[in-house]
N, C-alpha and C positions, 0 to 999 in steps of 0.2 A: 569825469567821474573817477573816484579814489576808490580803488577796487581793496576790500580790507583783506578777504580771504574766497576760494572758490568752491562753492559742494557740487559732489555727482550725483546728477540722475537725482538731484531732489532739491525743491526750492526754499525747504526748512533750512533753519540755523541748525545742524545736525554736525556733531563736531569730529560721530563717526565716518562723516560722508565726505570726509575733506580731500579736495584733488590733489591727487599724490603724482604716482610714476607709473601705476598702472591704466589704464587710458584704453577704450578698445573704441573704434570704429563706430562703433551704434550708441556709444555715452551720450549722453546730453550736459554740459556746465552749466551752474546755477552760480554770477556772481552777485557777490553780496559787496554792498558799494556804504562809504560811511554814510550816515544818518544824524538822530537826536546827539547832542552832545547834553553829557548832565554830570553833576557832581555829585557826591555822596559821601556824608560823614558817617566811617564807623569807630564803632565804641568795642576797643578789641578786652573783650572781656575772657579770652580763652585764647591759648598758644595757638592751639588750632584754627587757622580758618577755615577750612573745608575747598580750596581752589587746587584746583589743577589749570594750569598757564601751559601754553604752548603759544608758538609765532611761525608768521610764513617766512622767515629769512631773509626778510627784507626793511625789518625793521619794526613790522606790526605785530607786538604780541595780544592778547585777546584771551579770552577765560574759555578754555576746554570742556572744563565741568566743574560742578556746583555739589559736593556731598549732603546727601540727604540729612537732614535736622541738623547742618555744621553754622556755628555764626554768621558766616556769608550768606547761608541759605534761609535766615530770615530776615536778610535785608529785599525787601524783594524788586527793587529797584536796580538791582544788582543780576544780571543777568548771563546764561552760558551767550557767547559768542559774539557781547561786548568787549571790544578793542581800548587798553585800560592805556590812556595817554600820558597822566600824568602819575604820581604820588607825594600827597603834603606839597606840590607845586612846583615838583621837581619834574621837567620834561624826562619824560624815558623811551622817547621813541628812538628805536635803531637800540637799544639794551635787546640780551636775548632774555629767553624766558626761564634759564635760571638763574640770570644776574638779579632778574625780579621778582622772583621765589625770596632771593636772599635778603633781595629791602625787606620785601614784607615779613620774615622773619626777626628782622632786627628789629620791628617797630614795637617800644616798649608795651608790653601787658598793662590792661587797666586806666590804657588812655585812649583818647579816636585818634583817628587819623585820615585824611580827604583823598579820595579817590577821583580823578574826571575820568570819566569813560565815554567813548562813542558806541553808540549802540547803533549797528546796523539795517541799512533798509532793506524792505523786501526786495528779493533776489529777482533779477533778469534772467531771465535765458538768454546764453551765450548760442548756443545751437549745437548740430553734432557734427563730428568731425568728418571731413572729406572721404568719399569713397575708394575703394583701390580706382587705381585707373585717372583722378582727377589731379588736378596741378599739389602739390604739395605745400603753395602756400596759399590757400582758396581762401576768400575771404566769408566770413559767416557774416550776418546783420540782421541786427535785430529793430526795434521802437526803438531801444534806447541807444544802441550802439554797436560798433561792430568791431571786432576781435578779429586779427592775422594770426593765422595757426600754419607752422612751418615745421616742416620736421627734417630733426635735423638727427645723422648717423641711423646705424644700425639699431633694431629694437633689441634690448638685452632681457634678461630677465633672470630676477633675483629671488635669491634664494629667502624660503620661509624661515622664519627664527627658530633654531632648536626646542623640543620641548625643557633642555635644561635651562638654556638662557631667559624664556618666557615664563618660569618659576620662578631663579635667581632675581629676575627684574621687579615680578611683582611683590618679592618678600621684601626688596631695596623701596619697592614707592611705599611700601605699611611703614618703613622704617623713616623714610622722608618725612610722611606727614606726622609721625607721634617726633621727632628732633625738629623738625623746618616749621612744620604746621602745613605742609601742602603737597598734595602728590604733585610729581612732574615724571611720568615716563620716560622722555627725552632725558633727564639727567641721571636716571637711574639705569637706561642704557647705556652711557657714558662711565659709569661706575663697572657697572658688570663688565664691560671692554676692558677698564682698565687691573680687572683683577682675575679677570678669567683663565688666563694662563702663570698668575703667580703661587708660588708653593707652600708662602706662611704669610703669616698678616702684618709681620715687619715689611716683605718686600711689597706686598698690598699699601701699604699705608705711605711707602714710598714714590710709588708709580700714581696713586690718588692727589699726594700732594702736587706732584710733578705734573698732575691734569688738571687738578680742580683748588688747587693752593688755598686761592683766593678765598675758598670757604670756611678756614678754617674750622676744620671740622674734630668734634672732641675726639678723644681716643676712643672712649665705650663705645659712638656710632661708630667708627672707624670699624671696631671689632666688630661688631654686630652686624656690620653689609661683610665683611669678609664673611661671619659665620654662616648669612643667609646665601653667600656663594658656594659655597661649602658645603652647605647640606642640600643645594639643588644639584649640585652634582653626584650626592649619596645618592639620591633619591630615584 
């Protein structure tokens, strides 16, 4: 089984529920394993499509979210928590999921363009994790399969995101999706890092290209994520 990505403590396609770094003892894993494979022509009649992309870091990125009444969201074959393999036939697995923000970006206005996507099956339970006291690498099993969970080092535990940076970030994805056409969280926290301690928007636009080059990104967004930094830090 091709495990696409894992949710906690719920067997829905839930893109809030995805297994992260926080993990306690009494969790239950819900994996979701590939399924339907299907293709899908759209007709991009709007800059925006309405996706939010994130990937497990392994190679599978997969659709986060779907914006209410955006182009994507009246394809309705098109779904949150399909694993999007190809685009126009080009394999993109192992791409992260802002290098595929930026295909779909470039895909000209006013033409389609073919999407294959795996849409995942109903989730398994993995089980929950070992109690104090038992072997550290106990094996769980299930009907369909069974999962080694080992733990490994000290438990750390990390700090919540400022309320400035959780402003800053979310003024950066409104600014993503009206320039890119798509929120992506993940790269708008990567923006916010890379401007968070600069002091004017030359040396901002410096330290962006020195991150994220590849996008080249116009000057007006440039200014506009520095301003949105800017004023979450007034704020």
């Amino acid at each position: 089984l091709q495990i696409l990505y894992c949710t906690l403590n719920t067997p829905k396609v839930d893109m809030e529920k995805l297994l992260g770094s926080h993990l306690g003892l009494e969790d239950f894993i819900f994996a979701h394993v590939k399924g339907i494979q299907k293709e899908v022509e759209v007709y991009k009649s709007e800059d925006s499509l309405g996706l939010t992309i994130t990937d497990n870091g392994t190679g599978y990125a997969f659709i986060k979210r779907i914006k209410d009444g955006s182009l994507i969201d009246s394809v309705k074959t098109i779904c949150v928590g399909d694993h999007i393999e190809s685009i126009n036939g080009e394999n993109i697995v192992g791409w992260r999921h802002y290098d595929i923000a930026k295909k779909l970006k470039e895909l000209k206005k006013d033409e389609s363009f073919t999407l294959k996507l795996i849409e995942p099956k109903k989730a398994f339970e993995i089980g929950p994790r070992s109690k104090p006291g038992k072997s550290s690498a106990e094996k769980i099993g299930t009907e369909r399969g069974t999962l080694r969970l080992r733990s490994k080092g000290p438990a750390t535990v990390e700090e919540m995101p400022s309320e400035i940076k959780t402003k800053a970030i979310e003024k950066i994805d409104v600014l993503l999706e009206l320039y890119m056409g798509i929120q992506d969280t993940d790269l708008a926290t990567t923006m916010f890092e890379a401007g968070k301690d600069k002091v004017n928007p030359d040396e901002f636009a410096v330290a962006l290209d020195e991150t994220l080059g590849d996008f080249a990104f116009p000057d007006e967004f440039v200014f506009d994520v520095w301003g949105a930094i800017s004023d979450a830090k007034r704020e």
